[in-house]
C-alpha positions as CSV (number, residue, x, y, z in Angstrom):
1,X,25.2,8.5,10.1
2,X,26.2,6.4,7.4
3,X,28.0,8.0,4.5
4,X,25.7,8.2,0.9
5,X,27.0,6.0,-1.6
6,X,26.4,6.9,-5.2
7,X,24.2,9.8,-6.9
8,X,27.3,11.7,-7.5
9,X,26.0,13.6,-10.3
10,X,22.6,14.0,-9.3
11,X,24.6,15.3,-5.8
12,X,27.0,17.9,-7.7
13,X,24.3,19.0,-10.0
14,X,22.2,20.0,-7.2
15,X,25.0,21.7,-5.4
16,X,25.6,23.8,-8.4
17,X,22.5,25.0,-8.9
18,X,22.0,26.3,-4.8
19,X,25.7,27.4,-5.1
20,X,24.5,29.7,-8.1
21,X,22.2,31.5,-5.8
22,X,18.9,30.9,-7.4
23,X,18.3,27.3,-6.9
24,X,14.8,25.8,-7.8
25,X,12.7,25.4,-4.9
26,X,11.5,21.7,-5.7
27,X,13.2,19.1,-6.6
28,X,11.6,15.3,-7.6
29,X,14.1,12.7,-6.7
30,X,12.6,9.7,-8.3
31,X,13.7,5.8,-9.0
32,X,13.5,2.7,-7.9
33,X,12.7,2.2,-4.5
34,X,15.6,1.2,-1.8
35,X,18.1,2.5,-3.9
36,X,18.9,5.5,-1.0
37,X,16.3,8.4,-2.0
38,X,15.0,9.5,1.1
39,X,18.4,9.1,2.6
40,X,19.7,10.9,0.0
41,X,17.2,13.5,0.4
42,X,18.2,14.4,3.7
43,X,21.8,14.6,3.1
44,X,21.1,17.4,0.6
45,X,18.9,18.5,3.6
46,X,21.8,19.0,5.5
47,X,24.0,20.7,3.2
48,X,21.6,23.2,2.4
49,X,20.5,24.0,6.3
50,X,24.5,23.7,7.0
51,X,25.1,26.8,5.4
52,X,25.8,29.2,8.1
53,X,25.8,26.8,11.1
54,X,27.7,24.3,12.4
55,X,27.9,21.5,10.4
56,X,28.4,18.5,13.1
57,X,25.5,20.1,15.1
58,X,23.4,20.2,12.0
59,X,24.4,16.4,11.0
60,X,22.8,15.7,14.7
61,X,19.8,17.3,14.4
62,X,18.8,16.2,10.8
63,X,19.8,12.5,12.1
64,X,17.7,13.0,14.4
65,X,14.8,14.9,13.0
66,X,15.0,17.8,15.4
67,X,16.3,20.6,13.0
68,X,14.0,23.5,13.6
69,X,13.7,24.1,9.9
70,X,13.2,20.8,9.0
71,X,9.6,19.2,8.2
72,X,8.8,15.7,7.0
73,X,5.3,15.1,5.4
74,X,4.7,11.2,5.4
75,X,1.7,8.9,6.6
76,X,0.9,9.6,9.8
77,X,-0.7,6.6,12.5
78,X,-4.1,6.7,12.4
79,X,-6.6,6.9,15.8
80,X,-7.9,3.2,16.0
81,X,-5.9,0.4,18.5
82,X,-3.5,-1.0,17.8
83,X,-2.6,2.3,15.7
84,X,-1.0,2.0,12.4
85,X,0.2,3.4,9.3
86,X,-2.6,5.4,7.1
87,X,-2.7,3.8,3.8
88,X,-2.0,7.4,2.6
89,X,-0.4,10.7,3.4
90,X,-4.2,12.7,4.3
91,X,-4.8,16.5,3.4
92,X,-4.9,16.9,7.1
93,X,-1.1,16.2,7.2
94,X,-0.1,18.0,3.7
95,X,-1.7,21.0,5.2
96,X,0.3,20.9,8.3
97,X,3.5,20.8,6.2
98,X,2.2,23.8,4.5
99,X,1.7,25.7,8.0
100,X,5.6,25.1,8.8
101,X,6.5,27.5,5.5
102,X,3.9,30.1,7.0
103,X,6.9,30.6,10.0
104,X,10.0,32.4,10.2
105,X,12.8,30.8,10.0
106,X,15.0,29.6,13.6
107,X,18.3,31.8,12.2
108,X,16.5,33.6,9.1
109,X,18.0,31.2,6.6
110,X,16.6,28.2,4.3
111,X,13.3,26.0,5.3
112,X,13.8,22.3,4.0
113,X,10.3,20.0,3.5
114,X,10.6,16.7,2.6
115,X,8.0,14.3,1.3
116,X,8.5,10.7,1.8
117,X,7.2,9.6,-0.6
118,X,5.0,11.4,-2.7
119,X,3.6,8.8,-4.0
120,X,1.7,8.6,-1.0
121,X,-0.5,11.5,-1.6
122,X,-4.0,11.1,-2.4
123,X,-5.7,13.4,-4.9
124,X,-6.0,15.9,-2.0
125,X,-3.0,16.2,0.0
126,X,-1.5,16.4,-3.3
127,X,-3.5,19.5,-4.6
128,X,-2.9,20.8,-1.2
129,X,0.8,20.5,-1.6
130,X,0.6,21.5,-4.7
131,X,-0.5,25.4,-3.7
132,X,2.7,25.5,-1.6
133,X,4.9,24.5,-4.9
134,X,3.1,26.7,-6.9
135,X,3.9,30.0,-4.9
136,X,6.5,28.9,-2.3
137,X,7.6,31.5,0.5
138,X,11.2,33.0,0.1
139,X,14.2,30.5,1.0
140,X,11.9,27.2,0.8
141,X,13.1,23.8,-0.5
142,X,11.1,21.0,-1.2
143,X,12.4,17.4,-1.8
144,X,9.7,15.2,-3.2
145,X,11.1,11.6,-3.3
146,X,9.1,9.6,-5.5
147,X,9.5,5.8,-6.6
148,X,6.6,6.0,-9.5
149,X,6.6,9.6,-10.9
150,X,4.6,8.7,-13.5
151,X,1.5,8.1,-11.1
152,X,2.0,11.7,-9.7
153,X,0.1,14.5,-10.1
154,X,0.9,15.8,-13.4
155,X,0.6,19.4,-12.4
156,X,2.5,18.8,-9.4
157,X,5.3,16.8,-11.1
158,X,5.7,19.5,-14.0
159,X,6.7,21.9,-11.5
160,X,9.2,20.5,-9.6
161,X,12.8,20.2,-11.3
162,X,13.2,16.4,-11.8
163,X,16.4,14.6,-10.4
164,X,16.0,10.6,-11.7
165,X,18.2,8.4,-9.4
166,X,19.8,5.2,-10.7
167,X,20.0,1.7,-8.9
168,X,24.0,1.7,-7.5
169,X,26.7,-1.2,-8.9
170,X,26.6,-4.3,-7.3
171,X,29.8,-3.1,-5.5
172,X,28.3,0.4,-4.4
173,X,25.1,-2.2,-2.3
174,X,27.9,-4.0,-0.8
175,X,29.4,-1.0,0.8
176,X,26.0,0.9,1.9
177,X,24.9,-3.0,3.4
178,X,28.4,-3.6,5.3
179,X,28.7,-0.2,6.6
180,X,25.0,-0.7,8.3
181,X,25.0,-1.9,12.3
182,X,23.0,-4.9,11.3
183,X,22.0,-6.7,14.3
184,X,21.8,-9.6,14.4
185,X,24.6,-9.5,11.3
186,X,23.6,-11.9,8.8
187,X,25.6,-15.0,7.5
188,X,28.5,-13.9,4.8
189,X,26.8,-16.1,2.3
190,X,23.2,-15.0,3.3
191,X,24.1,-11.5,2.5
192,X,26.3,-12.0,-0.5
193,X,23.1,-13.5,-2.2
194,X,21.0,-10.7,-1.0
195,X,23.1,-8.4,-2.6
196,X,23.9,-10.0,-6.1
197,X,19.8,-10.5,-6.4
198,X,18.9,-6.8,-5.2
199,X,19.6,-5.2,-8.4
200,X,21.9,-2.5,-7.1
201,X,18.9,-1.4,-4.3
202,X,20.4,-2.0,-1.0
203,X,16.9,-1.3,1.1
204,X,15.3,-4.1,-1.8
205,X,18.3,-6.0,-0.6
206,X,17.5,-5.8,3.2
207,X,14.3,-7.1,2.6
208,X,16.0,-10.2,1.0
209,X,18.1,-11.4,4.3
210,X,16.2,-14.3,5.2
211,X,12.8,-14.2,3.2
212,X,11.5,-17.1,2.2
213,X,10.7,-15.6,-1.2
214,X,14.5,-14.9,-2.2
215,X,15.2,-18.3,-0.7
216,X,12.3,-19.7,-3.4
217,X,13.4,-17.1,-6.4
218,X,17.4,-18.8,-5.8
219,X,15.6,-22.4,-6.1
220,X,14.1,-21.5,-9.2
221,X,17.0,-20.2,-11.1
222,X,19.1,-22.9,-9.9
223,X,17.1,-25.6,-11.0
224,X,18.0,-27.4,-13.8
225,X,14.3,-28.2,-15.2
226,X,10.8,-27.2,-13.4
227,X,9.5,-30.5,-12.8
228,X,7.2,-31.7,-10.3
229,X,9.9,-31.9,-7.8
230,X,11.1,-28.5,-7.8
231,X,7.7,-26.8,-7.8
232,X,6.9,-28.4,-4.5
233,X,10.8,-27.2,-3.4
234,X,9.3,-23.5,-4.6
235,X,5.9,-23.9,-3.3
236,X,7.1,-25.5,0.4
237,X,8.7,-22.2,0.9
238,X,5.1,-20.1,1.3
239,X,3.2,-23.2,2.8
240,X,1.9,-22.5,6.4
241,X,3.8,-19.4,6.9
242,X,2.6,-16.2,8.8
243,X,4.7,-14.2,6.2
244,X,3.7,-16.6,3.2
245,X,1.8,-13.5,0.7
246,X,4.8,-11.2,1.9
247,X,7.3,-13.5,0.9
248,X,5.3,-14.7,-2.3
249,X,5.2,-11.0,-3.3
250,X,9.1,-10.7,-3.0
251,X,9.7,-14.3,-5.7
252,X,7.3,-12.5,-7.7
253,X,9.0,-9.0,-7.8
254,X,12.2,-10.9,-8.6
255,X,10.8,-13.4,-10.9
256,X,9.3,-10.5,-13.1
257,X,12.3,-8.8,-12.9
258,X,14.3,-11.8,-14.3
259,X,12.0,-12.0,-17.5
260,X,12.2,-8.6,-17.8
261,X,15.6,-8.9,-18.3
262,X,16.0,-11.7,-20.8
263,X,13.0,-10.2,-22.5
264,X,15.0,-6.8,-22.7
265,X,18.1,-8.8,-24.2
266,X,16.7,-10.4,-26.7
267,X,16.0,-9.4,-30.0
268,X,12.4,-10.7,-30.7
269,X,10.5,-7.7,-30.9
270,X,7.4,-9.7,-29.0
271,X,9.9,-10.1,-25.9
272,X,10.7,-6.6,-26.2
273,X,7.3,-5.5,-25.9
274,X,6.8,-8.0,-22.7
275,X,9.7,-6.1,-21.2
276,X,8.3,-2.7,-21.8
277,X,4.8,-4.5,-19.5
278,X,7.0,-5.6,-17.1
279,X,8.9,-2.4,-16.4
280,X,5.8,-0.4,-15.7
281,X,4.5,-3.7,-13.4
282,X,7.8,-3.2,-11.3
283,X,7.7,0.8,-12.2
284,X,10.8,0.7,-13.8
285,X,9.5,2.8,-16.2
286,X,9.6,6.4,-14.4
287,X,6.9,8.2,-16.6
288,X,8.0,11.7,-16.9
């Protein structure tokens, strides 16, 4: 498996408190999404079940999802053809979670749950969850990661023990995207822009590689005036295109992103307060 770049503090700080023997029993790992959270997540997954055990075997088996005392609550597929992703993550499935903390453990040692995301939850598989973090069996740790904790259940997010991810350099991106088996592997250049747009989130960044929205968001930033000429360049990029809302949503997300920013730098108070709208748009304002 890949190696986690970045979160060294929120990495050590964890460590510290399980090393001291009584570690909180759940932890919010929130920020911007595709910055490495769920990843992230199950790295601290591994360290905790590795305790004991053998570490490579342990690596395996969280790769793979097969450690016996290791859950995952996220949407489930639903029953209809062709089956897809629920919307949300239903009571049904938060209640199964639950049952997995009811069992003994496979070698008597820690039970890891991880919630991907929690922002998923509806009121209640939330509530439902919420009973478990409330009065959590012996030797239980729960990893909520959450991209918008200020949408969360407020009684659910005051009792976990809050760990806020940042977005990684520029440099950090680069190293997570290069180290991926991308295939097919993108073009140098096509990939260099990906990163320097992504904003230090390397999943954000994936979604770049060849999407006609970042091709549209690097037209508008180059251009030298938005004339009638390079709004049709813009708009040509959604016209007739399978993908064309998908890939208008992603110049969007950029494009509020990059008035965000000037907004934030300038001194007018009126821009400042634009930025502040922006930020919760884009939920760069984490709400705890």
């Amino acid at each position: 498996a890949p190696a986690i770049v970045g979160h060294d503090a929120a990495a050590l700080d964890f460590i510290t408190s399980f090393n001291s023997g009584r570690p909180h029993h759940a932890w919010l790992i929130a920020g911007p999404s595709g910055i490495g959270k769920a990843s992230f997540a199950y790295d601290l997954a591994r360290f905790v079940l590795s305790q004991n055990q053998n570490e490579d075997q342990v690596l395996r088996w969280v790769h793979a999802r097969a450690h016996p005392d290791l859950t995952v609550l996220e949407r489930s597929l639903n029953d209809a053809k062709p089956r897809k992703l629920k919307a949300e993550i239903s009571v049904d499935d938060s209640r199964k979670f639950i049952d997995f903390f009811a069992r003994t453990s496979g070698n008597g040692g820690w039970r890891v749950g991880i919630v991907d995301a929690a922002d998923d939850l509806n009121t209640e598989s939330a509530n439902a969850l919420l009973k478990l973090v409330e009065e959590p069996p012996s030797k239980t740790l729960i990893l909520l990661v959450c991209h918008a904790p200020g949408k969360l259940l407020r009684t659910l997010r005051s009792r976990c023990r809050k760990m806020p991810l940042e977005a990684l350099s520029e440099q950090q991106a680069s190293d997570v995207l290069h180290q991926l088996p991308l295939n097919p592997l993108p073009d140098a250049a096509v990939l260099q822009t990906a990163i320097s747009i992504c904003g230090g989130r390397p999943g954000f960044a994936l979604q770049l590689i060849g999407s006609e929205g970042a091709k549209a968001f690097q037209a508008f930033v180059s251009a030298k005036r938005l004339d009638a000429a390079t709004r049709n360049t813009i708009g040509q990029h959604f016209a007739t295109r399978a993908l064309a809302q998908q890939d208008f949503d992603v110049f969007m997300g950029l494009f509020l992103e990059w008035l965000a920013e000037r907004a934030h730098s300038s001194a007018n108070p009126s821009l400042a307060a634009l930025y502040s709208d922006l930020g919760k748009q884009q939920n760069i304002v984490g709400g705890y």
